[in-house]
C-alpha positions in Angstrom: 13.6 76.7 -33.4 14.5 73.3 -33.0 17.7 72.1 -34.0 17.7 68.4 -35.4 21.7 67.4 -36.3 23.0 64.6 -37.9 24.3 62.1 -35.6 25.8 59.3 -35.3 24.7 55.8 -32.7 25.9 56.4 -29.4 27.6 59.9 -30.3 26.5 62.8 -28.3 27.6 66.2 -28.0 28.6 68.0 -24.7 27.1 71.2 -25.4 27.0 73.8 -28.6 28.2 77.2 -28.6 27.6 79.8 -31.8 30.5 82.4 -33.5 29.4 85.1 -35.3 31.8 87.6 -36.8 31.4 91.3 -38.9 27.8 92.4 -37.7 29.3 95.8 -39.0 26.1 97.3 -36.3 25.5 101.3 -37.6 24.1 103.8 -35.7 20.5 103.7 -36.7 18.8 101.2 -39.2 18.4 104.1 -41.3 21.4 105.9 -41.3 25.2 104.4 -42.1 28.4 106.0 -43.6 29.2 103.4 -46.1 28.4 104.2 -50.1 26.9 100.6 -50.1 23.6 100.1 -50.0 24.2 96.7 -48.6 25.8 98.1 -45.7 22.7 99.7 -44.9 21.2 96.3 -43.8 23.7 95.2 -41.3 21.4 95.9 -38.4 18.7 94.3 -39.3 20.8 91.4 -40.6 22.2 91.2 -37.0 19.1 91.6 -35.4 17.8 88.7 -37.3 20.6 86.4 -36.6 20.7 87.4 -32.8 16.9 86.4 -32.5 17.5 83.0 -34.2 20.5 82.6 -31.8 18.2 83.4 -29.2 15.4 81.2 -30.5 17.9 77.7 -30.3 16.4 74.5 -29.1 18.7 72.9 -27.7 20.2 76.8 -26.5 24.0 76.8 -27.2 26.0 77.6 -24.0 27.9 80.8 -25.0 28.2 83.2 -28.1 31.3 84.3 -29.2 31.4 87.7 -31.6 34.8 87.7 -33.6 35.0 91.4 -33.8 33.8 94.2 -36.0 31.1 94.5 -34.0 30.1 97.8 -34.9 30.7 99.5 -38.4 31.7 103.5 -37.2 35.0 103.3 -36.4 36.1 104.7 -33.0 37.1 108.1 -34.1 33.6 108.5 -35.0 31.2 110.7 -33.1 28.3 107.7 -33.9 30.5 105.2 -32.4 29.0 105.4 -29.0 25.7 105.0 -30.7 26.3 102.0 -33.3 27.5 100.4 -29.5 24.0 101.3 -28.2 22.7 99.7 -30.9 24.5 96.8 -30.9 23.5 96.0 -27.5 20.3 96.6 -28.2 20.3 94.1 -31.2 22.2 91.4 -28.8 20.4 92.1 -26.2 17.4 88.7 -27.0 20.5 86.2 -26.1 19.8 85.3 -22.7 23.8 83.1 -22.6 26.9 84.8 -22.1 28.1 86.8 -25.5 32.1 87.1 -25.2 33.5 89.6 -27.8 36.6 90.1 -29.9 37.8 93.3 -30.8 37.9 94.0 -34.8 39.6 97.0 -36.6 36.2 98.7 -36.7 36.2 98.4 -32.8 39.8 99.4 -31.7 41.4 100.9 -35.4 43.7 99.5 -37.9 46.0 96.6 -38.1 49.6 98.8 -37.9 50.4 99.7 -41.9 51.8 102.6 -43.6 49.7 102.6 -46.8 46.2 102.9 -45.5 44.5 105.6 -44.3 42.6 104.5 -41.5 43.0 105.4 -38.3 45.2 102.4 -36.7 44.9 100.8 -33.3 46.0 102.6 -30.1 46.3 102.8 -26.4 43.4 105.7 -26.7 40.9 103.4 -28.8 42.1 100.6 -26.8 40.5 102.2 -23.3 37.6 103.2 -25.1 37.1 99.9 -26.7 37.5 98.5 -22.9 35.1 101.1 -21.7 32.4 100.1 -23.6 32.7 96.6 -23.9 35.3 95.2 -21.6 38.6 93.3 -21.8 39.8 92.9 -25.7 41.7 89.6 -24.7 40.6 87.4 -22.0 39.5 83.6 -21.3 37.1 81.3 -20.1 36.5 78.1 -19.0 33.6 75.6 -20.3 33.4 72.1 -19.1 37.0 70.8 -20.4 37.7 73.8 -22.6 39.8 76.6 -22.0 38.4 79.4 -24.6 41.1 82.3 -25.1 39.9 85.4 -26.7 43.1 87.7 -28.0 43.3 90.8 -30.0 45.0 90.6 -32.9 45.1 94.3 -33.6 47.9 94.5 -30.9 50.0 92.0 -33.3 52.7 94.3 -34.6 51.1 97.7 -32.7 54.4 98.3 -30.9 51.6 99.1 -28.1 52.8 98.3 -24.6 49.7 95.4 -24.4 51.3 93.7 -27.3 53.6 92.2 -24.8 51.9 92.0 -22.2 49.0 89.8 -24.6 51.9 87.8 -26.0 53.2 86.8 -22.4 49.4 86.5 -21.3 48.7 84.0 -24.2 51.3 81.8 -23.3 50.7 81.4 -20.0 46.7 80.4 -20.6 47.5 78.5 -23.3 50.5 76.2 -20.8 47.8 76.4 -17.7 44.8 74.7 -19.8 47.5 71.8 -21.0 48.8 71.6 -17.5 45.0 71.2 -16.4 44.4 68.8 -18.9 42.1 71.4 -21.0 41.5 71.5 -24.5 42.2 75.1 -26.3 39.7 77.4 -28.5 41.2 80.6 -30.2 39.1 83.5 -31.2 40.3 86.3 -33.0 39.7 88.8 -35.7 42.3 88.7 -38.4 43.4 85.8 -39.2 47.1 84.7 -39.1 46.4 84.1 -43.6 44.2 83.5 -46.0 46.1 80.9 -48.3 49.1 79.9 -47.5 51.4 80.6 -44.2 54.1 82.3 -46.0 51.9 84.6 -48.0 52.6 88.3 -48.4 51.0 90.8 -46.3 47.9 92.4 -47.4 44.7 94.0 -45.8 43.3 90.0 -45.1 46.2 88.8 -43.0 48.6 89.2 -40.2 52.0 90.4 -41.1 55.4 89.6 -39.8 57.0 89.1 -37.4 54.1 88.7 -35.1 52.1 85.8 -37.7 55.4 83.3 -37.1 54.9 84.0 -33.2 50.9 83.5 -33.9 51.3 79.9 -35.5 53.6 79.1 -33.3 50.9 79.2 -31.0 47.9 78.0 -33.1 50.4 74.9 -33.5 50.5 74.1 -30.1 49.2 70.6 -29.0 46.7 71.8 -26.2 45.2 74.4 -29.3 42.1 72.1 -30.7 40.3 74.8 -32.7 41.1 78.2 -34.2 38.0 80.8 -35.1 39.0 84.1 -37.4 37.0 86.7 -38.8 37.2 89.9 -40.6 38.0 88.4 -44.4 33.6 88.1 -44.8 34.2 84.5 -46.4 34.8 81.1 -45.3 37.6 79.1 -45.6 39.2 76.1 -43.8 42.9 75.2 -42.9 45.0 73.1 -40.2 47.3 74.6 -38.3 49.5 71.4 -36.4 46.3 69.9 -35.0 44.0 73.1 -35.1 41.4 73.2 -36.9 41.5 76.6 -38.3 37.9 78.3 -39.6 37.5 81.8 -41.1 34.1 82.8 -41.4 31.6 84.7 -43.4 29.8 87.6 -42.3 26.4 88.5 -41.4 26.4 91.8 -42.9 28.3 91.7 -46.3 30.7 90.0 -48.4 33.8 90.8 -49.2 33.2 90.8 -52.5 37.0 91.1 -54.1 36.4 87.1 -53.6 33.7 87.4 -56.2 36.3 86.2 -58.5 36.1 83.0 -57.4 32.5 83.2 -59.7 32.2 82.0 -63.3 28.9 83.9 -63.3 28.4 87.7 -62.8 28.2 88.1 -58.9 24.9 89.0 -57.3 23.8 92.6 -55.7 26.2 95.5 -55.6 28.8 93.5 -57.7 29.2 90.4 -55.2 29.2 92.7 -51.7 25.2 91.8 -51.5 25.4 87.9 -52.2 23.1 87.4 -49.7 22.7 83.5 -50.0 26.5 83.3 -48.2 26.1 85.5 -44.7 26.2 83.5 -41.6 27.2 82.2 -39.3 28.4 79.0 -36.6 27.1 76.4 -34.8 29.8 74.4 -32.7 28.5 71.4 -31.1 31.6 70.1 -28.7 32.4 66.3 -28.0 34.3 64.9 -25.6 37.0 63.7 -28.4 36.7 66.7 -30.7 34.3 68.8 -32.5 32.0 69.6 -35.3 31.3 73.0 -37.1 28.3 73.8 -39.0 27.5 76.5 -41.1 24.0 78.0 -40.4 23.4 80.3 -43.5 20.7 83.5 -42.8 20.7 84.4 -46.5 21.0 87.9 -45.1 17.6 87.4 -43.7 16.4 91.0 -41.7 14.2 91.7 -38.8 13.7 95.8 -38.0 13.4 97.5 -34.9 10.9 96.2 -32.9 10.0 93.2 -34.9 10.0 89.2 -33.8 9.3 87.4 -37.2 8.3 84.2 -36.2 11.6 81.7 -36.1 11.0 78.5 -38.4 10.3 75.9 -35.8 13.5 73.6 -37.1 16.4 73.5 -38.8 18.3 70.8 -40.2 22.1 70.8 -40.5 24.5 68.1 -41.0 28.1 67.5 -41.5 31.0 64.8 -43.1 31.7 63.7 -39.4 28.3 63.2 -38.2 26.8 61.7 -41.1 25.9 57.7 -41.4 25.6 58.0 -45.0 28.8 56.3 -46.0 27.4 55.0 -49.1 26.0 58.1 -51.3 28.3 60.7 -53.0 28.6 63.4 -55.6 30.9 63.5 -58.3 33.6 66.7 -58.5 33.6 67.0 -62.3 34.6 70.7 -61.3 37.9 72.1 -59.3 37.1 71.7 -56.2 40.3 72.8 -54.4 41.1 75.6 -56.9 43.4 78.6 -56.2 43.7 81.8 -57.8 44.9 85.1 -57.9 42.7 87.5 -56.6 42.6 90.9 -58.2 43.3 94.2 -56.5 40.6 96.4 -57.8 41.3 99.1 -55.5 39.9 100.0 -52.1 41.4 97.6 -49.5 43.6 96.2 -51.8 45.9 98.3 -53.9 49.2 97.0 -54.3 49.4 93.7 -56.4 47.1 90.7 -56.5 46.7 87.9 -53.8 46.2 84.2 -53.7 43.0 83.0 -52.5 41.6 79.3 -52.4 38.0 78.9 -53.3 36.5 76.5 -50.4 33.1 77.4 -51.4 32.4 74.1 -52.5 34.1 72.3 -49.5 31.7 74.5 -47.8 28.4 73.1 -49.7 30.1 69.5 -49.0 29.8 70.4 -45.5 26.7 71.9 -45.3 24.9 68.1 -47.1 26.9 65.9 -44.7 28.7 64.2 -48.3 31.3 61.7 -47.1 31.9 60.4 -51.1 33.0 61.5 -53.6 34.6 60.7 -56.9 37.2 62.6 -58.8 39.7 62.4 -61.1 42.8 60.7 -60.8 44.5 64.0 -62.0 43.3 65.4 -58.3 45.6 62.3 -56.4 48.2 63.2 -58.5 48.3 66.9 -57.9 50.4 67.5 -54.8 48.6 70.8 -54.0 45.0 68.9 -53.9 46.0 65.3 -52.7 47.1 67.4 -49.5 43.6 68.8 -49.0 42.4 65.3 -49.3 44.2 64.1 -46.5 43.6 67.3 -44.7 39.9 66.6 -45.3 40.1 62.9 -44.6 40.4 63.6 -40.8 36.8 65.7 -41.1 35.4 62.4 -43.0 35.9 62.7 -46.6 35.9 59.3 -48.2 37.3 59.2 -52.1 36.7 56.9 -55.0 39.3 57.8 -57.5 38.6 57.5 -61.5 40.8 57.3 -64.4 41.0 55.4 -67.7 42.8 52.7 -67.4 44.2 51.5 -64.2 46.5 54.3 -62.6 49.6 55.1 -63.7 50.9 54.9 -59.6 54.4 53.7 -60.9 54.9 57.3 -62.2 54.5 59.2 -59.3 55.4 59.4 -55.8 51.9 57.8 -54.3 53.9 54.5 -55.0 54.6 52.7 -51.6 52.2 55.4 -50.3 49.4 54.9 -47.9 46.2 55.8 -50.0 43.8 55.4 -46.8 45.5 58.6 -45.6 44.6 60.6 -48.6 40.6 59.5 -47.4 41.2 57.2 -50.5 38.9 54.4 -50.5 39.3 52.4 -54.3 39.7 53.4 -57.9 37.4 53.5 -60.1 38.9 52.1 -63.8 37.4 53.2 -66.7 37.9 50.5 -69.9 36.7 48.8 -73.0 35.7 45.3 -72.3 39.1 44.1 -74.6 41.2 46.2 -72.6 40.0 44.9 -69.1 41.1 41.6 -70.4 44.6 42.8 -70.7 44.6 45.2 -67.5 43.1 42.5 -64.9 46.9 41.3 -63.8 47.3 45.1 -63.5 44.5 45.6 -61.3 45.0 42.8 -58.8 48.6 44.1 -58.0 47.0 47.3 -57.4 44.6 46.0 -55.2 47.2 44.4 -53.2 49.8 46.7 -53.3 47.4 49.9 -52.2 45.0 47.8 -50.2 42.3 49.9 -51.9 39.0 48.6 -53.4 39.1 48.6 -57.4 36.0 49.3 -59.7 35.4 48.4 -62.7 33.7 51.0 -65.5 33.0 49.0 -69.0 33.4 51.5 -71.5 30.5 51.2 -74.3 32.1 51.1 -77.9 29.2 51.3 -79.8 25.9 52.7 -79.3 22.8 52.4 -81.7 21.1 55.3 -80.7 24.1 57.6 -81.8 21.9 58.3 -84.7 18.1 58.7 -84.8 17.7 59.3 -88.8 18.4 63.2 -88.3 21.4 63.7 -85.9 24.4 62.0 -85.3 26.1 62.5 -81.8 29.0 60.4 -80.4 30.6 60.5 -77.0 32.2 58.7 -74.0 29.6 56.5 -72.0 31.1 54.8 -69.4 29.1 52.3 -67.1 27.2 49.0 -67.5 23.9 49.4 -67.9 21.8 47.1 -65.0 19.9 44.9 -68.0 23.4 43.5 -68.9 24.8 42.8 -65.7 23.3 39.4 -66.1 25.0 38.8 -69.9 28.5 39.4 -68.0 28.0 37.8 -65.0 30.6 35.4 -65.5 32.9 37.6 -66.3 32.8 39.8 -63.2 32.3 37.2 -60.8 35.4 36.0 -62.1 37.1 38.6 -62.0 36.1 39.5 -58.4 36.6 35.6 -57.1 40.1 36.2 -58.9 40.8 39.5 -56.5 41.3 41.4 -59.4 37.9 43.6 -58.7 35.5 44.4 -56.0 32.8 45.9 -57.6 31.3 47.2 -60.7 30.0 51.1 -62.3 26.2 50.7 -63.2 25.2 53.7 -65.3 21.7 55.4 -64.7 20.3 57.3 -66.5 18.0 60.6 -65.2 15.0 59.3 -67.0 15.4 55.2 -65.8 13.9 53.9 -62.6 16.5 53.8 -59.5 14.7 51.7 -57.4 14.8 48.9 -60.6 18.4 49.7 -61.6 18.8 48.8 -57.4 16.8 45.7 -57.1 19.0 44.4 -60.1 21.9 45.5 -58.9 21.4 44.2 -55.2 20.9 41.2 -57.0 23.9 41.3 -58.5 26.0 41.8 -55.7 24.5 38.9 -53.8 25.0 36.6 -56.6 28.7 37.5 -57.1 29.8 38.9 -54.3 31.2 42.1 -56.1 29.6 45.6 -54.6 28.1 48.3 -57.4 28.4 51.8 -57.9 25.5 53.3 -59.3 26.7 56.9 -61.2 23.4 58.7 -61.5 23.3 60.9 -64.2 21.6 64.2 -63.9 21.6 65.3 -67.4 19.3 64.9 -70.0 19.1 62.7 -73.4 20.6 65.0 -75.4 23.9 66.3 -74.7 22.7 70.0 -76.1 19.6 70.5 -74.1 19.5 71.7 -70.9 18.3 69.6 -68.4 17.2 72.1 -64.6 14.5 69.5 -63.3 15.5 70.8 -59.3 12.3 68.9 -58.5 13.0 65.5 -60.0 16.5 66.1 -59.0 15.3 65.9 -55.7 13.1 62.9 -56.0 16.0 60.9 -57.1 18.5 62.1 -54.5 15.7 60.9 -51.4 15.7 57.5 -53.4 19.4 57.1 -53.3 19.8 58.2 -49.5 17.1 55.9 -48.8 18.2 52.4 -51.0 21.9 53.2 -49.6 21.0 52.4 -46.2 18.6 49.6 -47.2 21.7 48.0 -49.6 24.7 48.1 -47.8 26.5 46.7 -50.8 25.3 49.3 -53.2 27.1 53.1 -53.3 25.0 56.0 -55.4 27.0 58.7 -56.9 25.5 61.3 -58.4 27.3 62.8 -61.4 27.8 65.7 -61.1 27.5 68.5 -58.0 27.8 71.8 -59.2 25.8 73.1 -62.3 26.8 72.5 -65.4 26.1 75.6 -67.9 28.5 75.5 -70.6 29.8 72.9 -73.1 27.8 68.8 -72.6 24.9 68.1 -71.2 24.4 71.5 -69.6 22.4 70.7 -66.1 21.0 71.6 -62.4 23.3 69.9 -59.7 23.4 70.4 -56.3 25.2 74.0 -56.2 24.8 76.6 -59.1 28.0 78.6 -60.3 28.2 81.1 -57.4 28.3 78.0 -55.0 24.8 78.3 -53.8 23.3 75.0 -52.6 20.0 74.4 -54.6 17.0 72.2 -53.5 18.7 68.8 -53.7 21.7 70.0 -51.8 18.9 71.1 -49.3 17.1 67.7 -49.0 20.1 65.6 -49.4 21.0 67.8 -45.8 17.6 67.0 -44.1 17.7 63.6 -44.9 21.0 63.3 -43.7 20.2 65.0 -40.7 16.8 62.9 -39.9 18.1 60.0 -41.1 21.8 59.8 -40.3 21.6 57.3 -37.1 18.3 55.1 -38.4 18.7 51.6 -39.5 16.7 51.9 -42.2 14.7 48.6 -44.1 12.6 48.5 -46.6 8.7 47.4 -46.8 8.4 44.0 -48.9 6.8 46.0 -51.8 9.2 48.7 -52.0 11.4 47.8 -54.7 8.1 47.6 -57.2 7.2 50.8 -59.5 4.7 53.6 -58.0 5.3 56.5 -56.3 5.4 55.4 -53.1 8.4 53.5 -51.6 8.3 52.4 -48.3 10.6 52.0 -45.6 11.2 51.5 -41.5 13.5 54.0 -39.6 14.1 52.8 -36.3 11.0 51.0 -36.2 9.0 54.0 -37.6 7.3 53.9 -40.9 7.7 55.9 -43.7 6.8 56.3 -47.6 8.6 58.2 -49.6 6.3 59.4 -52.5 7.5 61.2 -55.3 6.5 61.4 -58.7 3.9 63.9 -61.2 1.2 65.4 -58.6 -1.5 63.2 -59.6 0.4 59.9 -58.9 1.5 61.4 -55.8 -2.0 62.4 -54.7 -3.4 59.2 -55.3 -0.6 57.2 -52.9 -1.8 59.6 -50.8 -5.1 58.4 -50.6 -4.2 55.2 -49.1 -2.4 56.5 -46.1 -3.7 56.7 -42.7 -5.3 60.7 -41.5 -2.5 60.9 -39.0 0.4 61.0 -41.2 2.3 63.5 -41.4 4.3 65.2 -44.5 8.0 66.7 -45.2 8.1 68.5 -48.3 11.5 67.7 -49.8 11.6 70.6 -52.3 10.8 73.3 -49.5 12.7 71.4 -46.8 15.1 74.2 -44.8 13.2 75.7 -42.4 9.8 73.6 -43.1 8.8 70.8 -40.7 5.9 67.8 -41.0 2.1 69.3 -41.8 -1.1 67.1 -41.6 -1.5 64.6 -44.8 -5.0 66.8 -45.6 -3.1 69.8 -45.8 -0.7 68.5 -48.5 -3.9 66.9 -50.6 -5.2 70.6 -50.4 -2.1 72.2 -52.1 -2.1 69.2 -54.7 -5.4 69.4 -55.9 -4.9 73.0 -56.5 -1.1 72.5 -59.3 -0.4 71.1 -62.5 -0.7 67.3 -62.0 2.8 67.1 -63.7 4.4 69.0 -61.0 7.5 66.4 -59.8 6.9 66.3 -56.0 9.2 64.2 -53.4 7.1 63.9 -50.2 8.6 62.1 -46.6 5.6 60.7 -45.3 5.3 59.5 -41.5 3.0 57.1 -41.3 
C-alpha cells in the first residue's frame, strides 16, 4: 500500500513511525466478556490494522502500541490467551513494535470508587513476563523515544519512584545529547483542561503536576496518550500533545459531542472514527496524520488484499494556501459531558470536541473563515494561535469593520492568532463612510482587509408565488466591472486589498475565475471567491456530494493556477436544520464525506506541483486542462454523457482517478472508465483526474 503524502518543495521526512492505541485483543474472535457486541470485533479490527501497518510503502521504522493491548484484564484466567492472540495478530509487522502498558494490561489507575482490580507489583511481573519492560526507551536517528507507565502514577508501588527518577534522567541525557524527546503513555495527564477534576479519563494529583512538569520540558517535542478512544489535540510548553482514537471502539460517553443520534450500540460502534497514526519525522519537527480504518476487519487467517495507495495530508504539509472552508459551526466548542453511569458516575466532565479540527487535518485545510465573535472569544482565539504553529491561516468576518477598540486584541499581534485579514461585510453607502476606518486597521494590524458588498435589494426575492428575503453578501463577478473604479480606488488608497465575489452552486467557477483574475490584474486588488454549497431556495435541501466534489477539484486546481485568487467554500460541516439546509464536507457526527475525501487526494497529489493551466482551460466543457510539474492533466467533470464524450478525445494511455471514490482507489485505464459510463444515468455528476 503505497503511501502518497502531501508535501511540500524541498521538504522531506526522515523516516515515519505508526501509534496505535486500545486494540482491546480477546481471547478468541469469537468469544469476549464484554455485553457489547462491538467489543466482539476488536480482533479482527486489530488484525486488519496490523496488516495494513505491515502492508506500508514507504514501511515506517517502528510501531508503538499505547497500551490496552489486550481486553481480559490480568486477573483473568483468558489473559494469557488474549496475549497469544495478540501476538499472533501483530505478528505480520516485520519493524520493531514497542508497547505501553494500559489498565487492561497491568490493572487500574489507583482509586477508591471503582471496582476494578488496580495496578500492582503482582500484575506488574506478569505484565513484564509476557511482554517485557512497561517503561523503557529508545533511540531513532535524533530521537530519544521514552515509553512510561502511567499506571504507576499515584500507585504508591515501589516502581513509581524508581520510574519518576528514571524519566528524569532519560529525559536530561537526550537534551545533554542534543536529542529531541517522544512520550508514549496510556492515560493521559487530561482531557480538557490541566486543572480539571479527576475522573476515569485522566491522571490525578499529585502525580499529573509532576507529569506536566515533564511534558513541559524543552528537550519533550511530542507527547502520544491513549486510553480516552477519541482524539483530541493540546500543547503542553512546546509538546505537541495527541490523544488518540481506538481501533476497537469508541468511547462513546463522547457521543455527546453529536447533534444527531450516534451510530451502532449508541455511539460505542461509530466505526467511521477508529484508527490510528502515522508520524512522519523531520529534521525541524513533525507531522501527524490520522489514518482512519473505519473499523475495517480481517478474520483468522485472512489477507484481504490492501488498497494499493493511500492518500493523506495535513495543514503543515499542504501547498494549498489559497483554498478554505468556512466554520459557520463551533468549531472549538466545549461541553459538559454527561455521566451516564459505568466509568463515569460521580458528576459530569468537560470535554472539547476537536472532531472537526480533526477533519481539518485529515484535508490538509490551511483557510479558513470565521466569525469575528471566534477572535474575540478568549477561549477560541487561544486555539487559533495554538493551531497557527500547525499552519492554520484565518480570514476573519464581521459586519462592519471590527470593533478591535473594544477589546484587548488592540495593540495585539494578529499574525500570532494565524490571522491573515478581515473580511468586512457592508452596504455600498456604508463602505463609503467606513473606508478611513479600514485603512487604519490595515495599518495598525498589518493584516489584509476584504471587502463584502452587501446586496440591498434583490429582484428575485419574489417569483409571483413566494416572497423570501435574506442577507446576501458578495459581489457578484458580472458587476465587478460596474465598480471598478470604486475598488481600485479604494485599494490604490490602502484602504482594501481585495474583494468577496459570491458564487453561486449552480454558476460556472471557472467563469466567475477568468473574470475575477481579470479583475485582480486590472486593479491590483486580490478576490475571495465564497462558494456556496446550497441550493436556490433557502428551504430545499441541497446533498449534491457529487457535484460538491466537481466544484471543490476546480477550486484546488484554479488556486494554484491564480495566485491572486482565494476559494472558500461556505460552509464545512452539513447543514440540516434552519437555511439552506446542505451536504458539506463533514456530516453531523463529524464524518468526512466525499468532498472532504477528494479535497485530501488532491492535496496530497498536488500539494508540491506548480500547476498551469492549458490555453483553453478557462472556456465552458467538462474538461479543464492543466500541467503539474510538466505532466498533463484534464480534469473532467460534469453529467456522464458530457463527461464520456471529453473522453473520447483523449489519448488510450491515459489514465483515470475517480474523485467521488478516491480513498483507497488509484488511476485505471481511460477504457475502463468509458465501460462504467456507458452503463449509468447520463446525468450522473462525475469529477474524473485524467493523466494524460
Amino acid at each position: 500500500m503505497k503511501i502518497v503524502k502531501s508535501a511540500q518543495p524541498g521538504r522531506k521526512p526522515l523516516f515515519s513511525f505508526v501509534v496505535v492505541a486500545d486494540t482491546h485483543v480477546n481471547e478468541h474472535d469469537d468469544v469476549h466478556t464484554s455485553p457489547f457486541i462491538t467489543n466482539g470485533l476488536s480482533n479482527r479490527r486489530a488484525r486488519h490494522a496490523f496488516q495494513q501497518i505491515a502492508a506500508m510503502d514507504p514501511p515506517p521504522r517502528f510501531v508503538v502500541h499505547l497500551g490496552d493491548i489486550v481486553h481480559p484484564v490480568p486477573a483473568l484466567p483468558t489473559f494469557h490467551e488474549a496475549v497469544a492472540r495478540f501476538r499472533e495478530i501483530a505478528a505480520p509487522v516485520q519493524v520493531p513494535v514497542h508497547l505501553v502498558p494500559g489498565n487492561h494490561d497491568v490493572g487500574d489507575k489507583r482509586v477508591d470508587w471503582m471496582p476494578a482490580d488496580q495496578v500492582s507489583d503482582d500484575y506488574l511481573a506478569l505484565y513484564r513476563d509476557v511482554f517485557g519492560a512497561d517503561f523503557h526507551a529508545f533511540d531513532e536517528g535524533d530521537l530519544r523515544c521514552i515509553v512510561i507507565n502511567s499506571l504507576l502514577l499515584n500507585s504508591g508501588l515501589a516502581d513509581e519512584a524508581r520510574q519518576r527518577d528514571w524519566l528524569q534522567a532519560r529525559i536530561g541525557e537526550a537534551g545533554a545529547a542534543g536529542k529531541r524527546v517522544f512520550l508514549f503513555m496510556h492515560y493521559p495527564p487530561y482531557i480538557h483542561k490541566p486543572d480539571e477534576r479527576g475522573n476515569y479519563d485522566n491522571v490525578d494529583e499529585p502525580a499529573r503536576s509532576w507529569l506536566l512538569g515533564q511534558m513541559a520540558r524543552p528537550e519533550v517535542e511530542a507527547v502520544f496518550a491513549g486510553h480516552v478512544h477519541n482524539f483530541w489535540y493540546d500543547r503542553v510548553g512546546t509538546a505537541d500533545f495527541y490523544m488518540l482514537p481506538s481501533t476497537a471502539f469508541l468511547r462513546h460517553d463522547f457521543s455527546e459531542f453529536y447533534r444527531v443520534a450516534p451510530q451502532t450500540e449508541f455511539g460505542r460502534g461509530d466505526a467511521d472514527k477508529f484508527g490510528y497514526f502515522v508520524v512522519d519525522v523531520f529534521a525541524d519537527g513533525h507531522v501527524a496524520y490520522a489514518m482512519r480504518t473505519h473499523g475495517a476487519q480481517a478474520g483468522i487467517g485472512e489477507t484481504p488484499p490492501q488498497p494499493p495507495r493511500r492518500l493523506l495530508a495535513h495543514p503543515q504539509t499542504s501547498g494549498f494556501d489559497g483554498v478554505g472552508v468556512e466554520l459557520r459551526h463551533p468549531w472549538t466548542e466545549t461541553m459538559q459531558i454527561t455521566a451516564t453511569g459505568g466509568v463515569q458516575e460521580f458528576g459530569r466532565k468537560w470535554a472539547r470536541n476537536d472532531y472537526p479540527l480533526l477533519a481539518l487535518w485529515e484535508m490538509g485545510v490551511r483557510l479558513a473563515k470565521l466569525p469575528d465573535a471566534d477572535l474575540q472569544d478568549a477561549e477560541c482565539r487561544a486555539r487559533m494561535a495554538l493551531l497557527a504553529r500547525k499552519g492554520h491561516r484565518y480570514l476573519v468576518t464581521s459586519l462592519g469593520a471590527p470593533k478591535l477598540s473594544r477589546s484587548s486584541l488592540l495593540g495585539a499581534n494578529l499574525r500570532d492568532y494565524g490571522v491573515q485579514g478581515f473580511e468586512v461585510n457592508a452596504t455600498l453607502a456604508n463602505f463609503e463612510k467606513q473606508r478611513g476606518a479600514l485603512a487604519d486597521l490595515r495599518a495598525t494590524t498589518g493584516t489584509q482587509v476584504w471587502y463584502a458588498k452587501i446586496l440591498t435589494y434583490d429582484h428575485a426575492q419574489y417569483d409571483g408565488q413566494t416572497f423570501s428575503h435574506y442577507v446576501k453578501s458578495g459581489f457578484r463577478h458580472d458587476e465587478l466591472a460596474r465598480h471598478r473604479d470604486l475598488l481600485a480606488g479604494a485599494h490604490a488608497a490602502g484602504e482594501i486589498d481585495g474583494v468577496t465575489v459570491r458564487v453561486e452552486s449552480d454558476e460556472s467557477l471557472r467563469e466567475a475565475a477568468s473574470v475575477a483574475a481579470v479583475f485582480a490584474a486590472d486593479t491590483g486588488c486580490a478576490v475571495l471567491l465564497s462558494l456556496k454549497l446550497g441550493g436556490d431556495c433557502l428551504a430545499r435541501e441541497r446533498a449534491d456530494d457529487r457535484a460538491n466534489v466537481a466544484r471543490v477539484a476546480e477550486a484546488m486546481i484554479l488556486s494554484k493556477a491564480f495566485p491572486r485568487l482565494q476559494f472558500v467554500f461556505d460552509t464545512f460541516m452539513d447543514v440540516d436544520r434552519g437555511y439552506f439546509p446542505r451536504h458539506a464536507f463533514i456530516d453531523r457526527r463529524y464524518t468526512p464525506r466525499a468532498t472532504a475525501l477528494a479535497f485530501t487526494a488532491l492535496a496530497a497529489l498536488f500539494s508540491d506541483a506548480a500547476i498551469r493551466l492549458h490555453a483553453d482551460a478557462a472556456q465552458s466543457g467538462a474538461a479543464l486542462g492543466f500541467d503539474a510539474d510538466g505532466t498533463a492533466h484534464q480534469l473532467v467533470c460534469g453529467p456522464a454523457g458530457a463527461v464520456l464524450t471529453a473522453l473520447d478525445g483523449l489519448p488510450p494511455h491515459a489514465t483515470v482517478l475517480d474523485l467521488y471514490d478516491v480513498q483507497d482507489s488509484t488511476d485505471v485505464p481511460l477504457d475502463q472508465v468509458r465501460r462504467r459510463l456507458t452503463g449509468i444515468d447520463p446525468d450522473c455528476h462525475e469529477a474524473l483526474l485524467v493523466r494524460t
